[in-house]
C-alpha positions as CSV (number, residue, x, y, z in Angstrom):
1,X,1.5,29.2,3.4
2,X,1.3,26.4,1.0
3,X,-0.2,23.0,2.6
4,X,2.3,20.4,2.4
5,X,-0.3,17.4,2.1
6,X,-1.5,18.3,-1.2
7,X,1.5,18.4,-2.3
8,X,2.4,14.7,-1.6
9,X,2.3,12.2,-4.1
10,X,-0.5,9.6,-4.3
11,X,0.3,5.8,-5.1
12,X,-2.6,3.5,-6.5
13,X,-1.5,0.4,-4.8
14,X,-3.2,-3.3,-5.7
15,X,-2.9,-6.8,-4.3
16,X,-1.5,-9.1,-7.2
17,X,-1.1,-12.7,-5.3
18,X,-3.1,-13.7,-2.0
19,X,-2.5,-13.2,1.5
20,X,-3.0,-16.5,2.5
21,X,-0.3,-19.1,4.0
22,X,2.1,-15.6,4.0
23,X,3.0,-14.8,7.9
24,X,1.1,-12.9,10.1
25,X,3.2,-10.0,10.2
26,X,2.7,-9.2,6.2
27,X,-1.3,-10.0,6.6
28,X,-1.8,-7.7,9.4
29,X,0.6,-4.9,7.1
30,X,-1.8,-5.6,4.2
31,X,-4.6,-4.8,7.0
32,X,-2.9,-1.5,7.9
33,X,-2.4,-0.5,4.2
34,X,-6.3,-0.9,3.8
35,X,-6.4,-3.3,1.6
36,X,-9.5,-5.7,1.8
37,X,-9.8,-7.5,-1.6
38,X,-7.6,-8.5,-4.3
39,X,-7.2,-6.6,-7.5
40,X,-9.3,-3.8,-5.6
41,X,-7.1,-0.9,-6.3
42,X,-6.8,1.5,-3.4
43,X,-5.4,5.5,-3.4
44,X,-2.7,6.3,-0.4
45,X,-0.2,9.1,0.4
46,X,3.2,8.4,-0.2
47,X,4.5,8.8,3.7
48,X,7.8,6.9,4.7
49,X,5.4,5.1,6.8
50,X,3.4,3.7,3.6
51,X,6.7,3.4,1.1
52,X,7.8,1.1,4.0
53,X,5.0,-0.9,4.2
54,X,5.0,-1.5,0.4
55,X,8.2,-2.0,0.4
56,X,8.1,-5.2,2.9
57,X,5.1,-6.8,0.8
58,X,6.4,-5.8,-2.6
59,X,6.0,-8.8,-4.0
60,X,2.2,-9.0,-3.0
61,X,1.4,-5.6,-4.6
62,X,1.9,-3.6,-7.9
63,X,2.2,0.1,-7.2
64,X,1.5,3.3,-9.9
65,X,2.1,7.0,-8.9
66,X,-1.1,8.6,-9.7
């Protein structure tokens, strides 16, 4: 049986413009993305869960499929 996880594509996702005066709904989404610095790039699954997510702070981020 193949295993569906490592089959999933990966997005290298990496915070372009600051957090700061944005509501507290999109900090605590950049939070739960795991993002902790600026341009620190990090490597997540693409879940509907995370496409989501990036998809409400889109102009925040920059996102490449790795």
């Amino acid at each position: 049986m193949v295993d569906k996880v490592s089959k999933m594509k990966k997005l290298k996702v990496t915070q372009i413009k600051s957090g700061i005066d944005r509501p507290e709904r999109q900090k605590k989404t950049l939070q739960a993305l795991g993002i902790k610095k600026m341009n620190n790039p990090i490597i997540v699954d693409a879940t509907p869960q995370i496409v989501g997510m990036i998809n409400k702070l889109q102009h925040l981020l920059t996102v490449e499929e790795v």
